[in-house]
C-alpha positions, 0 to 999 in steps of 0.5 A, a space after each residue: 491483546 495489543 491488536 484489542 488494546 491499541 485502538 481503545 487507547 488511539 484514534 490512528 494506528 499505523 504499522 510500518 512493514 517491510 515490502 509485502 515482495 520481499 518478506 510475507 509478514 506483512 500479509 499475515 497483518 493485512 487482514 487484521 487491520 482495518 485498512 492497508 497503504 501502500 507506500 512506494 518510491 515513484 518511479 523506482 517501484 515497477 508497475 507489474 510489482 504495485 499490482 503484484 502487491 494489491 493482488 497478494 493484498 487482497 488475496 489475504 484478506 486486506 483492505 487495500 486502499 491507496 498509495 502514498 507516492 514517495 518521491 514524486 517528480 513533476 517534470 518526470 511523472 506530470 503534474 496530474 495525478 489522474 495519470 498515476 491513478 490510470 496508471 496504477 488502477 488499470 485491469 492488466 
């Protein structure tokens, strides 16, 4: 099968997927993967939707491990990442 095929082929595999809130296909691959990113457009993305997407994540057996900050501005955010990672990491 490909999902055996690609990783004896390649050293990376990145699947791009829609936004896990608007279709559920990407939690049907979340658990066959070996590790899940997710990339959002800062300050466009509320923060009661990232932990929705973590939870649904890793609920489905994903290996949730980070984001990728897409449009990040420093006069808007700050210029530490310290912030966003209290921000988005913290227990609701």
């Amino acid at each position: 099968s490909l999902h055996d095929a690609l990783p004896i082929l390649f050293d990376v595999v990145i699947l791009d997927t829609p936004p896990v809130l608007a279709v559920s296909d990407p939690l049907f691959l979340a658990p066959l993967v070996d590790k899940v990113i997710l990339v959002l457009n800062t300050g466009a993305v509320a923060k009661e939707d990232v932990l929705s997407t973590k939870k649904q994540i890793e609920n489905g057996g994903g290996k949730f491990v980070g984001v990728v900050m897409n449009r990040f501005n420093e006069k808007l955010h700050g210029n530490g990442l310290q912030t966003y990672f209290n921000y988005y990491n913290r227990s609701e």
